[in-house]
Every structure is written in structure tokens, then in C-alpha cells.
N, C-alpha and C positions, 0 to 999 in steps of 0.2 A: 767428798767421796774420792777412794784412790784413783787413777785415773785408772781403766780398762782399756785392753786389745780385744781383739776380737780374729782369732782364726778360723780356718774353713779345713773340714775333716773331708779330704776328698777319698778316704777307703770307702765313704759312704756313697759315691754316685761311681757312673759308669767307666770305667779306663777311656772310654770313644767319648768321654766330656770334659777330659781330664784337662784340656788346655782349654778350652771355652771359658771352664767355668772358674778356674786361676786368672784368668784374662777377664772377667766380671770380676770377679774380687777387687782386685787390682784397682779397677774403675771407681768401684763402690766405697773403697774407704777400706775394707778390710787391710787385718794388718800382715796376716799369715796363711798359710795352707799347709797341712800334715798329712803325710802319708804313713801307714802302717807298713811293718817290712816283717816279712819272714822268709829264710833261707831256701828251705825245703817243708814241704808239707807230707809227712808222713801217712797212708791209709787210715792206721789206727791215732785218729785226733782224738785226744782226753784231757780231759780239765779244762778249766778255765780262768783266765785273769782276772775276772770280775766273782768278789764277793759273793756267796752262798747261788752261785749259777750251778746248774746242774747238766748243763750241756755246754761245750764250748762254743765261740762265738763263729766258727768255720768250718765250710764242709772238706775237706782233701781237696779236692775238684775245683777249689773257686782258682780264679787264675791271679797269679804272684809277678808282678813284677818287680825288676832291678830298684830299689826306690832312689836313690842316689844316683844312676842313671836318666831317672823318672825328673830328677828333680834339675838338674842338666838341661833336660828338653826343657822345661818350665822356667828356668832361668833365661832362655833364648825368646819367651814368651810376654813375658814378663821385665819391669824395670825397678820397682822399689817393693813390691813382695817378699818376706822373708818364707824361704823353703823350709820346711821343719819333715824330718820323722818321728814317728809315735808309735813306738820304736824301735829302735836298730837295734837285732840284737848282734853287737859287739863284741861278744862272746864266742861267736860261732867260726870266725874266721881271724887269719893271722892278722897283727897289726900291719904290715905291710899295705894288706889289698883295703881296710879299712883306711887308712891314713890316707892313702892314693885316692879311693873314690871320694870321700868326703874329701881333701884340697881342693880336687877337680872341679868336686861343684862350687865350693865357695870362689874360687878365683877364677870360672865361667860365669857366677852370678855380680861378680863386684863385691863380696864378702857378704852374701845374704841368705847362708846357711845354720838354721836351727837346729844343731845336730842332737837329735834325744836317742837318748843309747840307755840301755837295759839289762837284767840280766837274766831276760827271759822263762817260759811261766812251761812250755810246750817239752817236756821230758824227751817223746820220743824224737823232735825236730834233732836235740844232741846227741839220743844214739846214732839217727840215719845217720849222723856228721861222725859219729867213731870216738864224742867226746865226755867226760863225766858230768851229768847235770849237777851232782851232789857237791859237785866242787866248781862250779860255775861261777860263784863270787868271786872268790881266791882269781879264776881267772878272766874275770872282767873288771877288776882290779888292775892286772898287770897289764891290758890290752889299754884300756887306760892311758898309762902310765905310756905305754910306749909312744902310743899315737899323739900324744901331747911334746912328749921330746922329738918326733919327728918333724912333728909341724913347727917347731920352734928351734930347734939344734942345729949347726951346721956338720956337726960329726955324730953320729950315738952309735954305741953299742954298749949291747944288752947281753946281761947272763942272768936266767930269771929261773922260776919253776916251770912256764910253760914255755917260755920264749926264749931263742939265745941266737947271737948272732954278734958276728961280728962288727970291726966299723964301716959305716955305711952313712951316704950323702943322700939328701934325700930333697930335691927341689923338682915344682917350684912349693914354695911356702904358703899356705893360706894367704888369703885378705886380709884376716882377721887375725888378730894377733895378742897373747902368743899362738892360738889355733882360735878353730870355729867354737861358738856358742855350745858349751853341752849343757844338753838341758836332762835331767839324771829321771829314769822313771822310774815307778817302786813306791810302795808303802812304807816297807818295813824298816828298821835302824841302820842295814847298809845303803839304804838308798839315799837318810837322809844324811849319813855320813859324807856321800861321795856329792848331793849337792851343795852341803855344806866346807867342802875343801875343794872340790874343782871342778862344781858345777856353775853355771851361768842362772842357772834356774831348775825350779824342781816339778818334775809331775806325778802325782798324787793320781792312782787309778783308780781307787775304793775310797775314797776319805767322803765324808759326810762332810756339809756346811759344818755342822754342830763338831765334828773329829776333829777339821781343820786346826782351827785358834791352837788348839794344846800339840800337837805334832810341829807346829808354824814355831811354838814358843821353843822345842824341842831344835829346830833345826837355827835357830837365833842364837840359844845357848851353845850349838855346835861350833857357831862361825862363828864367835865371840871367843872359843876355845882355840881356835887355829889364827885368832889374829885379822880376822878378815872384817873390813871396812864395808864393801861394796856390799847393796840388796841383791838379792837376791827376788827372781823373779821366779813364779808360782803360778804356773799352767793347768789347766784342768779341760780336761779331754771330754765331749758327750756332755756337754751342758746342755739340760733344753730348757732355752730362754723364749719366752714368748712374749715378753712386755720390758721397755723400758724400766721400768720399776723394781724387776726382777733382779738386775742388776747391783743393786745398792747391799745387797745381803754378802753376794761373795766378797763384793772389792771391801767390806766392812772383816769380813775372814780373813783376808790375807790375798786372795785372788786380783793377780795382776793381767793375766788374759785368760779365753774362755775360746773353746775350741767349738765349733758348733756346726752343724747342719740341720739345716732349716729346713727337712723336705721328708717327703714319704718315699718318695718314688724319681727315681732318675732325670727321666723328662722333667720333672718340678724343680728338678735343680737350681735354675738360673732364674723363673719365675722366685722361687723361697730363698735366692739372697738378695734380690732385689727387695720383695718383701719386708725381712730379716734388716738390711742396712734400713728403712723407711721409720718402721717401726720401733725398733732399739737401736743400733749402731749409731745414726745420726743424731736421735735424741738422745742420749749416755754423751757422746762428745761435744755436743751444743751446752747441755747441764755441766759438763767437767771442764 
């Protein structure tokens, strides 16, 4: 079996257990923690990311924090945890303020930022921002592109559709290098595009076990087409695993970590990863 990770969805438990329960991770063997990020929450929330849902997954009202920020504090918490977002959407702001906060964290954590960037599902979050959702590929595309020359160029400038600027320095440089890990989110053929050219890894938000294999075969012949060597790692957000066993189906898909909370209810937090590592995480890596 391929070998599995195993991270911890902290959008699911309380912001006041947010370091506790990164700090049990940590302890127990987990490999990662994800936070969800959104800019602004507009009154009228509609749609949603998740397949044939008919309400979205947030009220206006739930409280949003900086996740990159978030992930900062957790870095100070924390020693070999890798921080992930689930995800940023990278669209919404210049490269500039992106490029900044994501270095910060990776080179406050020792190069141990998951960075999953998006291009976003929430229409009116881009009007409140003044920006076109109907063309939000095109420009999380070029934000992209910048933030990747920044974390790796000692000079860039840019003259682009959405971006333009002149030359500009830009340290200190990621840990990571040439930048931080993007891990690309999305279903559809730009998502698997951009983890197939300059993603580290892909997350898949609607794919079925059974969808996986042919999208997986899809994104193999992409990075075959650009030349690319390196696997590519396959994240899946909301797994609920309840048995060892369970396990054997995705890593036989293509799934190389699985993102999980193991709990109902808040206070269960730290009981359901103690749990959770007893009953699958420890046996999955004792069998692999």
C-alpha cells in the first residue's frame, strides 16, 4: 500500500482549541493541519463548493480569521507540523500581500508551509473585493506566476493583465525553495492543469474514490506533457475514516494524505485524535 499522511482540518474545531489541538497532532504522529481561508464574508452567502449541496457550507456570521497569520502562531507551537490551507483564495488579493504572508510563514516555521491556493467557488466574496469572478482563472493564474517569481528572483518585474509593476526586491526568500509547496484546489481541468505545472500537490474537492483513478490518469498525462519527473502528491479534504482498513482503498486511488476530523463536537477534539491516531494512523504506518 502507498504510503499515507494524515492531516487534521482544524476549520472543524473551535479557534480557542486551535493550538491545543495542533500541539496533540504534532505529539500523535499526525502529519499536517489545514485551515480554510476566506477574505470577506459577504451577508448574501450562495452556492457552494461541494457537489449537488444545496445550501452553502457558512453562515456570514461564523468568525474568519487571517489563516496565514493563523498558521504563524502555530508555527511558534509547533516543531515538525506542516501548516497547510484548504484554501487560500489567491485570487482575491495582489501578489505582493500574498507572496509576504506566505514567506513569513514558511521562514517563521523552518519551511513547513502547505500552501493550497484556489480559485475560489463564493461569487459575491469578489464582488465585495471590486473584482470579476468570471475571470478569476486568467487571474489566479498570473498571481501565481508572480508569487513564484518573487519567492525565487532577486529582481522581477511584471507587466501582466491584472498586475504591473515595476522592478522590485523582494526578501527574505521562502525556506522552501524555489517557494512554498502549492498544493492546487479544484476539480475541474484548470485546477488539474496548474497541479500538473507548478503544483506540489493536488486537492480534489468533489472527486469520488471511483472519479479519482481517471482524473489521477488525466493529471499524469499533463505532467508527462510539461516534462515533469516529480509525483505529485494528492490530498483529499473530509475523509471520514473510521477503521484502519479503510484506508487501503484511497492510497490504492492515488490518495497520498487524507485530511480528517475525527469528532462531532469541539470539546471531542483531542479525545477523537487521540482516538483516530490509536485506531487508524498507527496501524496504516505500523502495516506501511
Amino acid at each position: 500500500m502507498t504510503a499515507m499522511e494524515f492531516g487534521v482540518q482544524l476549520g472543524a474545531v473551535s479557534p480557542r482549541l486551535w493550538g491545543e489541538v495542533a500541539e496533540e497532532a504534532e505529539r500523535l504522529g499526525f502529519e499536517s493541519v489545514w485551515l480554510p481561508e476566506h477574505l470577506v464574508l459577504p451577508v448574501e452567502v450562495a452556492g457552494s463548493p461541494h457537489r449537488d449541496a444545496e445550501h452553502p457550507p457558512l453562515r456570514p456570521d461564523v468568525p474568519v480569521f487571517d489563516a496565514l497569520g493563523v498558521l504563524s502562531h502555530l508555527a511558534a507551537r509547533t516543531a515538525r507540523l506542516r501548516l497547510g490551507t484548504c484554501v487560500y483564495n489567491i485570487g482575491l488579493r495582489h501578489p505582493f500581500v500574498t507572496a509576504r504572508a506566505a514567506a513569513t510563514v514558511d521562514v517563521l516555521s523552518g519551511g513547513r508551509l502547505a500552501f493550497g491556493v484556489g480559485a475560489s467557488w463564493l461569487r459575491s466574496e469578489w464582488e465585495a473585493v471590486g473584482l470579476d469572478f468570471d475571470r478569476r482563472g486568467a487571474r489566479v493564474d498570473e498571481a501565481i506566476a508572480v508569487c513564484r517569481r518573487l519567492w525565487s528572483e532577486d529582481v522581477v518585474e511584471h507587466h501582466g493583465e491584472f498586475f504591473g509593476f515595476g522592478p522590485v526586491a523582494f526578501e527574505p526568500k521562502p525556506v522552501q525553495r524555489p517557494g512554498p509547496a502549492l498544493h492546487i484546489g479544484g476539480d475541474g481541468a484548470a485546477a488539474l492543469r496548474r497541479a500538473a505545472t507548478v503544483g506540489t500537490g493536488w486537492m480534489p474537492m468533489n472527486h469520488t474514490l471511483e472519479r479519482l483513478p481517471r482524473s489521477l490518469a488525466r493529471l499524469r498525462e499533463l505532467a508527462e506533457r510539461e516534462g515533469r519527473t516529480t509525483p505529485i502528491e494528492v490530498t483529499l479534504p473530509g475523509a471520514r475514516i473510521g477503521r484502519a482498513d479503510e484506508v487501503g482503498a484511497y492510497a490504492e486511488a492515488g490518495v497520498t494524505r487524507l485530511i480528517v476530523a475525527p469528532w462531532a463536537r469541539s470539546r471531542e477534539a483531542l479525545d477523537g485524535l487521540r482516538r483516530f491516531a490509536d485506531e487508524v494512523l498507527h496501524p496504516v504506518r505500523a502495516a506501511g
